[in-house]
C-alpha positions as CSV (number, residue, x, y, z in Angstrom):
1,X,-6.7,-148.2,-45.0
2,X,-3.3,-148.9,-43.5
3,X,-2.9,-151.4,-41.0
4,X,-2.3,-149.6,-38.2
5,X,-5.7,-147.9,-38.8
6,X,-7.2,-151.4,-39.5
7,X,-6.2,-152.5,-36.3
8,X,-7.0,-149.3,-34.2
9,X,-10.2,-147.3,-35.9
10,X,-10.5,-144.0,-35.0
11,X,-14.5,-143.6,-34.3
12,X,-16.0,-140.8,-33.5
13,X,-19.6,-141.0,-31.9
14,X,-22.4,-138.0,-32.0
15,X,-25.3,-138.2,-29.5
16,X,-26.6,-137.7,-26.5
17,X,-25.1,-138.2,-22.8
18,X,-26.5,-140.8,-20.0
19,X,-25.4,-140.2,-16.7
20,X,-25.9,-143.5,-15.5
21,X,-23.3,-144.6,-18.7
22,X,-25.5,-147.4,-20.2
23,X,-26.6,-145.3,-23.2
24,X,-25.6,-143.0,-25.4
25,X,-22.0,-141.6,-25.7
26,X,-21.2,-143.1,-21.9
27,X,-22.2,-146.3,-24.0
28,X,-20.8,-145.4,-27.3
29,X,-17.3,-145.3,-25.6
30,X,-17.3,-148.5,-24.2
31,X,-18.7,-150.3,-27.0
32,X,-16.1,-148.9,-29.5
33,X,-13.3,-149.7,-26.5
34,X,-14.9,-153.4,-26.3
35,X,-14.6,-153.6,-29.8
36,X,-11.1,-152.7,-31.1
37,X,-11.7,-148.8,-31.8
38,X,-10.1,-145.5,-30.4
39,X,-13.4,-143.6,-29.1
40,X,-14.1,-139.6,-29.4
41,X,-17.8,-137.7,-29.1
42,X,-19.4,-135.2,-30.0
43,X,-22.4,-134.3,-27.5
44,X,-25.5,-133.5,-29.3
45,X,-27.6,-133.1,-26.1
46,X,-27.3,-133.3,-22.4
47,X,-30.0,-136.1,-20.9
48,X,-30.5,-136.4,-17.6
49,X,-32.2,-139.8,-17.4
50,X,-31.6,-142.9,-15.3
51,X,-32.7,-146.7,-15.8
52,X,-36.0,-146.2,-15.3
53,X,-36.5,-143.1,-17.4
54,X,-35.5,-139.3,-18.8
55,X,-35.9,-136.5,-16.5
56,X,-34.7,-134.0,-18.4
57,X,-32.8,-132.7,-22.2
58,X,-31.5,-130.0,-23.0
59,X,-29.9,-128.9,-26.4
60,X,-27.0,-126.8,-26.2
61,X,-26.8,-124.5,-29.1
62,X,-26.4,-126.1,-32.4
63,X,-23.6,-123.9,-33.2
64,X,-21.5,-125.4,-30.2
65,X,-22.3,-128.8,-31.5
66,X,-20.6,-128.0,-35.4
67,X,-17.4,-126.4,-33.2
68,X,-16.8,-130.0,-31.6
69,X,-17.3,-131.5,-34.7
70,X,-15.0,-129.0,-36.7
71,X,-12.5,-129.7,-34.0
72,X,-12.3,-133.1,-34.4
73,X,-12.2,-133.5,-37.7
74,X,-9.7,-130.7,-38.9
75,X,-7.1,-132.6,-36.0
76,X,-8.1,-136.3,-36.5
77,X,-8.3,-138.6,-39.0
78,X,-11.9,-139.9,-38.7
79,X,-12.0,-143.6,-39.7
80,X,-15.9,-144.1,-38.7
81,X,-18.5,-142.2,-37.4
82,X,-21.5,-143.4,-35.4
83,X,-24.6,-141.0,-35.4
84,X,-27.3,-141.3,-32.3
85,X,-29.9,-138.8,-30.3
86,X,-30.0,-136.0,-32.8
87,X,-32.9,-134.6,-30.5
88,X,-34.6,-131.4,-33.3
89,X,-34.2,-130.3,-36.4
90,X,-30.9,-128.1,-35.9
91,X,-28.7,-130.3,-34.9
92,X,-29.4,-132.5,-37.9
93,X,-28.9,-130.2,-40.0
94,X,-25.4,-129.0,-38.5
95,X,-24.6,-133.0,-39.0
96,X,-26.0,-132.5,-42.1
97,X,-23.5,-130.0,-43.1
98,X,-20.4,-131.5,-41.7
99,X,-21.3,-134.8,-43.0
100,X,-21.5,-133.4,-46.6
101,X,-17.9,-131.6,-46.0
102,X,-15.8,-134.3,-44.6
103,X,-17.1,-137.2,-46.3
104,X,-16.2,-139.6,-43.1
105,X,-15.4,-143.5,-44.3
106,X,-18.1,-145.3,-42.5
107,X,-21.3,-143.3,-41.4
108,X,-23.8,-145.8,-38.8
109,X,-26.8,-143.8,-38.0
110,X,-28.6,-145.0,-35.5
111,X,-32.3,-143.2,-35.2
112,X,-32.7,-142.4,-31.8
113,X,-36.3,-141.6,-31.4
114,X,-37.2,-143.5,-28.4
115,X,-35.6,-144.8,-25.3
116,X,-36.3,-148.0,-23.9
117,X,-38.0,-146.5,-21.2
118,X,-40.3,-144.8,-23.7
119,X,-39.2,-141.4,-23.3
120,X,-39.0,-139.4,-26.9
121,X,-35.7,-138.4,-27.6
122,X,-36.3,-136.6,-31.1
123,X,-38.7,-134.4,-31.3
124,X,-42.0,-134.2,-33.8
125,X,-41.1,-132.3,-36.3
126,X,-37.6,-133.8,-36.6
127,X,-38.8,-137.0,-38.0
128,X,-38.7,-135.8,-42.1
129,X,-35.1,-134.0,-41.3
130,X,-33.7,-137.6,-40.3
131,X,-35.6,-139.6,-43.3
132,X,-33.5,-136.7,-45.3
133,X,-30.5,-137.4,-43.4
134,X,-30.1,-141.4,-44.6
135,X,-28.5,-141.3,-47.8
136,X,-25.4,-139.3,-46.1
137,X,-25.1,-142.7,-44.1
138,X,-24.1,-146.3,-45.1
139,X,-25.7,-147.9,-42.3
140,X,-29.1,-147.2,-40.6
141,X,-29.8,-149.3,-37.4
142,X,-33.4,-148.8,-36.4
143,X,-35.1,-151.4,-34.0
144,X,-38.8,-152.3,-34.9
145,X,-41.0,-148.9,-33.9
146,X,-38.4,-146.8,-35.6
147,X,-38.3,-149.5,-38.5
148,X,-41.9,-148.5,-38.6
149,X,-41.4,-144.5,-38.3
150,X,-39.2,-144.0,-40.8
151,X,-41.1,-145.6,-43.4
152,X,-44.5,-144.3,-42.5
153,X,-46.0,-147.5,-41.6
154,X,-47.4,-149.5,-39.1
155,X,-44.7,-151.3,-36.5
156,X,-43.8,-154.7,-38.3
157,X,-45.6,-157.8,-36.4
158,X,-43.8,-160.7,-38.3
159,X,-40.3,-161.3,-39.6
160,X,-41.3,-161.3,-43.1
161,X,-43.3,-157.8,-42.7
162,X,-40.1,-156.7,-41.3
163,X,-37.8,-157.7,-43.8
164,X,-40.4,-156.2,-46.4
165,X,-40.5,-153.0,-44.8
166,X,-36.3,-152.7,-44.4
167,X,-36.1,-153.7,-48.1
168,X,-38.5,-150.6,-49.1
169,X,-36.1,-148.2,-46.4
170,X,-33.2,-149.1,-48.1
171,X,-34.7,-149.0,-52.2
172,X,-36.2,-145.7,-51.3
173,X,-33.0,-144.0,-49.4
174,X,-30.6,-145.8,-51.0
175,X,-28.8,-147.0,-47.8
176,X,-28.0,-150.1,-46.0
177,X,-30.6,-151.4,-43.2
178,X,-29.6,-153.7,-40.3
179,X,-33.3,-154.1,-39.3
180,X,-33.4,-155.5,-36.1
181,X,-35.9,-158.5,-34.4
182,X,-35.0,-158.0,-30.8
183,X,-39.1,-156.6,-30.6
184,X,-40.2,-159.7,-32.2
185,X,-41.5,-162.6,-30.4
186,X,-39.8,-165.6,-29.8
187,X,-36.5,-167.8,-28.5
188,X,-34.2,-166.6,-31.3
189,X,-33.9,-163.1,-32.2
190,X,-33.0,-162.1,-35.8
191,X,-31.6,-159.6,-37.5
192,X,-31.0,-158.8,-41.1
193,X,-28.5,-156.8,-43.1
194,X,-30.7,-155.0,-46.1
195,X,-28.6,-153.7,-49.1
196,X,-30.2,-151.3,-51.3
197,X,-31.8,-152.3,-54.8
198,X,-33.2,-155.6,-54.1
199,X,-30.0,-157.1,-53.0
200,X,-30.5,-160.3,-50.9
201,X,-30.6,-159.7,-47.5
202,X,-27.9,-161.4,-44.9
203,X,-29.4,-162.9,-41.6
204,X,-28.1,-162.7,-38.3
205,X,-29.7,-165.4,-35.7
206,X,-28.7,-165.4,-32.1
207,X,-30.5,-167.1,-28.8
208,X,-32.6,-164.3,-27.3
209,X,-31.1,-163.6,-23.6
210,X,-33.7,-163.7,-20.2
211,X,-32.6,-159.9,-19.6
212,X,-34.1,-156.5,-18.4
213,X,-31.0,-155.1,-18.9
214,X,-31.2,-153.7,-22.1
215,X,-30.5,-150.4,-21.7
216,X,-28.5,-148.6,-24.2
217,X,-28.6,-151.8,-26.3
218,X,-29.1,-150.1,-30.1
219,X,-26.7,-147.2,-28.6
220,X,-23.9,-150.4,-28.3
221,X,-24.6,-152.6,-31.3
222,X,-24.4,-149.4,-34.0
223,X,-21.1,-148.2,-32.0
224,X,-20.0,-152.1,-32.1
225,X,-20.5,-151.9,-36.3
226,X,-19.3,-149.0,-37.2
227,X,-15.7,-149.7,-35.1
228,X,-15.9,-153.3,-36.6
229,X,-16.3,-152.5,-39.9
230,X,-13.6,-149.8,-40.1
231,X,-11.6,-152.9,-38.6
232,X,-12.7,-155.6,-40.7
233,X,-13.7,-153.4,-44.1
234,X,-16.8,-155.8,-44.5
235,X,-20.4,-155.3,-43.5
236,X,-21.6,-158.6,-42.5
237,X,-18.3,-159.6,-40.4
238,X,-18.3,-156.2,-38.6
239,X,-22.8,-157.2,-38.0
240,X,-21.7,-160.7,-37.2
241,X,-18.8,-160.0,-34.7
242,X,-21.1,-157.6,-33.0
243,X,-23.8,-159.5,-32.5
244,X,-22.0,-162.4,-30.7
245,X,-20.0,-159.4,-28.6
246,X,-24.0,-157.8,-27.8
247,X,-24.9,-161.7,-27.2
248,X,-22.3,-161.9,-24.6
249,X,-22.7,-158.5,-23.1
250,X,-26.3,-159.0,-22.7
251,X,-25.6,-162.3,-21.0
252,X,-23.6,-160.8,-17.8
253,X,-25.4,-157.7,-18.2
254,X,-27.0,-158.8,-14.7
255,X,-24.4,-159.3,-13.2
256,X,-23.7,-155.1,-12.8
257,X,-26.6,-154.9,-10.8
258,X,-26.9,-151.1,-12.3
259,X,-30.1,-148.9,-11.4
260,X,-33.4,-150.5,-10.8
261,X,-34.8,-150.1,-13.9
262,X,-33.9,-151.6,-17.5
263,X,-29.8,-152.0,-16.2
264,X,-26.9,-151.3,-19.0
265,X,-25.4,-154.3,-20.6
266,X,-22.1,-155.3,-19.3
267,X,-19.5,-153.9,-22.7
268,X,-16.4,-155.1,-20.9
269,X,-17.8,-158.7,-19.9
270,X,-14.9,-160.3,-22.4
271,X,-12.0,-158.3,-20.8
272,X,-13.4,-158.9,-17.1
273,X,-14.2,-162.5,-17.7
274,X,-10.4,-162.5,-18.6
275,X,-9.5,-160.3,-15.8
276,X,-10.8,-162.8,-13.7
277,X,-9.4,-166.0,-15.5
278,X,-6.2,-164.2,-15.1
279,X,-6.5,-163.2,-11.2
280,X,-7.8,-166.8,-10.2
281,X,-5.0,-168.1,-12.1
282,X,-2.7,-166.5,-9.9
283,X,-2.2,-169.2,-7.0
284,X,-1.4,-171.7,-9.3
285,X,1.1,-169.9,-11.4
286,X,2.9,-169.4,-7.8
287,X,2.9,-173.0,-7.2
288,X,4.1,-173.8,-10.7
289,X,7.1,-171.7,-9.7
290,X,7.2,-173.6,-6.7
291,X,7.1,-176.9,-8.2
292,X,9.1,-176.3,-10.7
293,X,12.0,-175.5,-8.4
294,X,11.5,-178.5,-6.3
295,X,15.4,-179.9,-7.2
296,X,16.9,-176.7,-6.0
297,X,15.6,-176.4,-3.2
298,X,16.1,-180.2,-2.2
299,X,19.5,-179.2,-2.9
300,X,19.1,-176.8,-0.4
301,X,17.8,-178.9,2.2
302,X,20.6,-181.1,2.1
303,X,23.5,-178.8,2.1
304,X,26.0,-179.0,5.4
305,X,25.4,-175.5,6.5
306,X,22.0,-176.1,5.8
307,X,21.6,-179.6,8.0
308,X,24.0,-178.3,10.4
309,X,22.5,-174.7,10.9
310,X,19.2,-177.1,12.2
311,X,21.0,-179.1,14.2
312,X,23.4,-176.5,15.9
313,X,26.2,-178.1,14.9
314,X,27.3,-175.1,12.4
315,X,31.1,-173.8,12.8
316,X,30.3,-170.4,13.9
317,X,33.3,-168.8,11.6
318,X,31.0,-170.1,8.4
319,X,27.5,-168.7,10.4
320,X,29.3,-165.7,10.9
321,X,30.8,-165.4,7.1
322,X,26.9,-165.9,6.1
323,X,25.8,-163.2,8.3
324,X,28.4,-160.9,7.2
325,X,27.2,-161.7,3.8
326,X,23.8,-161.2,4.6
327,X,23.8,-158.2,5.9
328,X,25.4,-157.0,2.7
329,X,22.5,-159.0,0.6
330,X,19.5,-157.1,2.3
331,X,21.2,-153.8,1.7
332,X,20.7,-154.1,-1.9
333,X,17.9,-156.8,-1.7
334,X,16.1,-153.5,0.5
335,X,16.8,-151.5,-2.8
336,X,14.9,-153.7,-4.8
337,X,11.9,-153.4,-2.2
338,X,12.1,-149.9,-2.7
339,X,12.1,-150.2,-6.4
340,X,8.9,-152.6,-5.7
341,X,7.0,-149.7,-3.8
342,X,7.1,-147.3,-6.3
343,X,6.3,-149.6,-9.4
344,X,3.2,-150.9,-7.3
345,X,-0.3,-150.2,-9.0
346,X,-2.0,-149.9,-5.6
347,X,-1.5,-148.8,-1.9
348,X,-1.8,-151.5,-0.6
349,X,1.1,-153.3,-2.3
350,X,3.3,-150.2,-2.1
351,X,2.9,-149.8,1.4
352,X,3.7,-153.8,2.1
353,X,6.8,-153.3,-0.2
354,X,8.3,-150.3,1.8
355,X,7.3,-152.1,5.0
356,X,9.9,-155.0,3.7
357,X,12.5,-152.5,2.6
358,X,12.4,-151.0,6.9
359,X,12.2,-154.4,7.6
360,X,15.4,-155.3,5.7
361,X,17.5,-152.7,7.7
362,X,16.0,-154.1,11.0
363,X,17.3,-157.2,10.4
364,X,20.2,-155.7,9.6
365,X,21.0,-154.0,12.7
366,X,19.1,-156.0,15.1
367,X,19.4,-159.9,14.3
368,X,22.7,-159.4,12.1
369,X,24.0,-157.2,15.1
370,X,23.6,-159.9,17.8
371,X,26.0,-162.1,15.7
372,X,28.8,-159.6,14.8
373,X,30.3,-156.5,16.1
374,X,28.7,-153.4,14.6
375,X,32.1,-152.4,13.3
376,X,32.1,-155.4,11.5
377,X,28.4,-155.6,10.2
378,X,29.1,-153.9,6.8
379,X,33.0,-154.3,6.6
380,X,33.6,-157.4,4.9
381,X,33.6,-157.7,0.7
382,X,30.5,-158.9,-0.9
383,X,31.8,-162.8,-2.1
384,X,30.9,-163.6,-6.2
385,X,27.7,-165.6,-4.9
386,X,26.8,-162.4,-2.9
387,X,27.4,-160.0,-5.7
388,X,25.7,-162.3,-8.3
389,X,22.3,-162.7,-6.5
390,X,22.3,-158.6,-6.1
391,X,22.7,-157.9,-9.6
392,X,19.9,-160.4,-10.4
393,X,17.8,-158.8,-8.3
394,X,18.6,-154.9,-9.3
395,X,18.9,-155.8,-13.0
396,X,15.3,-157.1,-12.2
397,X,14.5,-153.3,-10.5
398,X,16.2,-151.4,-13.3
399,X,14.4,-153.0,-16.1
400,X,11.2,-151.7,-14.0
401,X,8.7,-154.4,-15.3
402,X,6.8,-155.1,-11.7
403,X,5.5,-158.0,-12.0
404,X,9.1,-159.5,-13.4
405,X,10.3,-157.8,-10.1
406,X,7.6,-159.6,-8.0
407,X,8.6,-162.9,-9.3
408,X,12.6,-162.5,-8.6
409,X,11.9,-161.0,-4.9
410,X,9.6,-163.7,-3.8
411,X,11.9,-166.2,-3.1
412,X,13.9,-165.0,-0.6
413,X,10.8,-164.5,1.5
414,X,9.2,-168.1,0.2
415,X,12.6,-170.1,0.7
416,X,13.8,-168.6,3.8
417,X,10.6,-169.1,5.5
418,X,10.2,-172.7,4.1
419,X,13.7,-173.6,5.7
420,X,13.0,-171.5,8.9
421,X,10.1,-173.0,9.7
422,X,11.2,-176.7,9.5
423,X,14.6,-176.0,10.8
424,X,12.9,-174.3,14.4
425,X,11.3,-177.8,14.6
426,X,15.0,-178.7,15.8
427,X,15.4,-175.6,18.2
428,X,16.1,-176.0,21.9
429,X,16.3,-173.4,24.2
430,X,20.3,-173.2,23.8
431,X,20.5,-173.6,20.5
432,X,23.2,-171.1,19.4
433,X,21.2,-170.2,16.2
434,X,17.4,-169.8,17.6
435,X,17.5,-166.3,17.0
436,X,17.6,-166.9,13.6
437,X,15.0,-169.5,13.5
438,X,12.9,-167.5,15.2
439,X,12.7,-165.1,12.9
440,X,12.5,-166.7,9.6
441,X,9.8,-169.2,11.4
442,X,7.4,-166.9,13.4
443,X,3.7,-165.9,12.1
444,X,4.9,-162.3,11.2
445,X,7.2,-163.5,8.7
446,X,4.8,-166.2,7.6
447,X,2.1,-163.6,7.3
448,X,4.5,-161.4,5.1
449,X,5.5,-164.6,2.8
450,X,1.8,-165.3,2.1
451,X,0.8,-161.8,0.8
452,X,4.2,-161.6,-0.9
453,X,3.2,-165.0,-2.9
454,X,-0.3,-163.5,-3.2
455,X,1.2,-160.0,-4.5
456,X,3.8,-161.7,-6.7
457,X,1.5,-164.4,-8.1
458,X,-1.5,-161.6,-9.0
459,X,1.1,-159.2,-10.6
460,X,2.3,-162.1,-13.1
461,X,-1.1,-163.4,-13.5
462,X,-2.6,-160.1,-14.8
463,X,0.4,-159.4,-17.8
464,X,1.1,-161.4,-21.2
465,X,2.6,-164.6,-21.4
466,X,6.0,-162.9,-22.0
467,X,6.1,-161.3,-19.4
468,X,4.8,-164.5,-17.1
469,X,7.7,-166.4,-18.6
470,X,10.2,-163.7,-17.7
471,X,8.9,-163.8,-14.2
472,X,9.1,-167.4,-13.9
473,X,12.5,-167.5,-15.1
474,X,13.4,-164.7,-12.8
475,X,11.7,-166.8,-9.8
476,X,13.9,-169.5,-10.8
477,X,17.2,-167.9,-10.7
478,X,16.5,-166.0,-7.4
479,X,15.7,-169.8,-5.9
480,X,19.1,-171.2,-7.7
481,X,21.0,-168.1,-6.2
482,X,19.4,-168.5,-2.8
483,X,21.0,-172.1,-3.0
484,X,24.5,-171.0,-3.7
485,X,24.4,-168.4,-0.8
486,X,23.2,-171.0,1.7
487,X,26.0,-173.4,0.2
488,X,28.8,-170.6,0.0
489,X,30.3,-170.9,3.9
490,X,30.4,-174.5,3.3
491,X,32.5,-173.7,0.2
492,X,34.5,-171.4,1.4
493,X,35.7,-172.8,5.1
494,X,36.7,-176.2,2.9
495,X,38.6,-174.4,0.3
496,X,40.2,-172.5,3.1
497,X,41.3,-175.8,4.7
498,X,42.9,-176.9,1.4
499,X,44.8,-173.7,1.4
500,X,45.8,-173.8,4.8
501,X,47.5,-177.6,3.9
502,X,48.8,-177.2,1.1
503,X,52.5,-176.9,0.8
């Protein structure tokens, strides 16, 4: 195999359907997802059961069955297959047929004969057309009773009888057994992988898990196997690996709180349990940011247009260069709200985007209009600071990664907010810059900061660790260029004083 098909098995799954999803292909699906694979199906039969039992089957025509088969595997290279419900004696033999034409890689058959439940899901006189069936396969997964059924004998009642019984299965059909304890009594459940021809048998031990939800549990592991051995090219690492994935699943299993019978077992438990790592991660990778900028924005704090913006004492030609500036800044800083909205992965976040990109223009025409002329609102050039902070910010838009976007937006909501708010601490009612306090230090804007950190912080949580130090270094050069345009009146009024003397 090459190893782009090593990493990514192409597995295609045959059996039954389970509304509910814990079984069967529903089932199938996830567990070759869970486990590395590319999932297909072919549907053998249509169940209508639920957790507490099947209602209903029935068999579309067996010739509907070899067309999905046929059109899967003259399009797609087949890497595994994983047999289950068969249901009667046609559709095995249509398996039969294609099995014996396309010669897949990996075959897992899985005997389907009965549900957990209890329901029958093969019928009677199927039973000798699936014992003919197991030398087309490499890998039969039966659970005790169908242990017992395919070799003609009593259900196993001891490990050893079991072991005995998968040995004879295997000698007599020439096929691998994974004969399976989970029916056994006992704290530790085993299971064994049986070669053929008196080959020494490899055994699987795992705690047993305090669980009614076992649902579609045989449906899982056999789907789990065949994807991990087309990974892996080895029997007992793909058992092994599945085992401790099953052992897991089983474990939050509860947790889905699925039908009120014998619930499914939970196949993505791994990538939630990561999910959720991830997402409660989130506040403290904003803080990190935070933190990390601590210098800069001291900096900040103790800039002269800063400290004399607080105070009142601010020359009002360098507040109004700012404001000029500004203005020009949340033109293009709107843009790159915009851009936010449409990258959002939900609603909620889009709407809260856009809502900043209206709000931008408010300001604009409202709070930036009670300092300056409307004439002059938009008239003056964008300074090198200005400029530089707005190509930071729709570079960050253009490249469209949204979480990377998040993180360089944020601190112009975080920073101006954190100076507002203790700045209006030094506000009097005449205070020739209160408008502007007010605005960056009210509970609206507060309220907008907080679900900005909380939007910006779960984007970044949720992507790789590339993409979480691009973010952070974005963060970090928004907060440096949020210094410079606070410091750039200050800058500019002295350097026109040194022109203005000089000779």
């Amino acid at each position: 195999m090459t190893a782009g098909r090593t990493r990514i098995p192409r597995v295609l799954s045959i059996a039954g359907t389970d509304p509910t999803g814990g079984a069967g292909i529903q089932a199938d699906l996830k567990s070759i997802a869970a486990n590395g694979g590319y999932g297909m199906a072919a549907v053998t039969a249509l169940v209508a059961q639920n957790t507490q039992g099947v209602r209903a089957v029935h068999a579309p025509p067996a010739s509907f069955l070899a067309a999905q088969l046929d059109a899967v595997s003259d399009d797609v290279d087949i890497d595994a297959v994983k047999i289950g419900m068969l249901f009667d004696t046609d559709v095995i033999d249509v398996v039969r047929a294609w099995l014996e034409r396309t010669r897949p890689p990996v075959v897992v058959l899985d005997p389907v004969m009965v549900a957990t439940s209890g329901d029958r899901l093969l019928t009677a006189d199927a039973e000798d057309a699936l014992r003919a069936l197991l030398p087309l396969a490499d890998l039969v997964t039966p659970n005790v009773p169908e242990l017992a059924v395919l070799a003609g004998e009593p259900p196993a009642r001891t490990w050893e009888a079991l072991l005995d019984q998968a040995a004879r299965l295997a000698c007599d059909a020439g096929v691998s057994v994974l004969a399976k304890g989970g029916h056994l009594a006992g704290d530790v459940v085993r299971d064994a992988l049986v070669p053929p021809c008196e080959l020494e048998p490899i055994v699987f031990s795992s705690p047993r898990v305090d669980t009614t939800a076992t649902h579609g549990t045989g449906c899982s592991l056999s789907s789990a196997v065949a994807t991990l051995r087309a990974r892996t090219g080895r029997w007992d690492t793909a058992v092994a690996e599945a085992k401790e994935w099953l052992t897991r699943s089983l474990t939050q299993a509860s947790a889905l709180k699925v039908g009120r019978g014998h619930g499914p077992i939970s196949h993505f438990a791994d990538l939630w349990e990561r999910a959720d790592a991830r997402v409660s991660d989130a506040p403290a990778l904003a803080q990190q940011w935070w933190d990390s900028t601590r210098d800069v924005r001291e900096e900040t704090d103790r800039l002269d247009f800063v400290v004399q913006l607080g105070s009142g004492e601010l020359n009002r030609d360098a507040f109004d260069w700012y404001v000029a500036q500004d203005a020009l800044y949340l033109r293009d800083y709107s843009r790159a709200l915009s851009a936010a909205a449409a990258l959002a992965p939900t609603a909620r976040e889009q709407a809260f985007w856009a809502r900043g990109a209206h709000t931008c223009v408010a300001i604009e025409i409202e709070l930036h209009g009670s300092y300056l002329p409307p004439a002059e609102l938009f008239a003056a050039e964008p300074s090198p600071v200005t400029t530089a902070y707005t190509d930071h910010l729709l570079a960050a838009a253009a490249r469209g990664d949204y979480a990377v976007l998040c993180a360089a937006i944020l601190p112009c909501y975080w920073v101006y907010h954190d100076v507002g708010t203790r700045l209006a601490d030094q506000r009097t009612a005449d205070h020739p810059y209160g408008a502007w306090l007010d605005t960056y230090s009210d509970e609206t804007f507060a309220e907008a900061t907080r679900e900005a950190v909380r939007i910006a912080s779960q984007a970044v949580a949720a992507a790789d660790e590339r993409t979480r130090v691009a973010a952070a270094r974005a963060f970090e050069l928004s907060t440096r260029h949020e210094r410079d345009f606070f410091a750039a009146p200050s800058s500019l009024l002295e350097w026109n004083k040194v022109a203005a003397t000089a000779p």
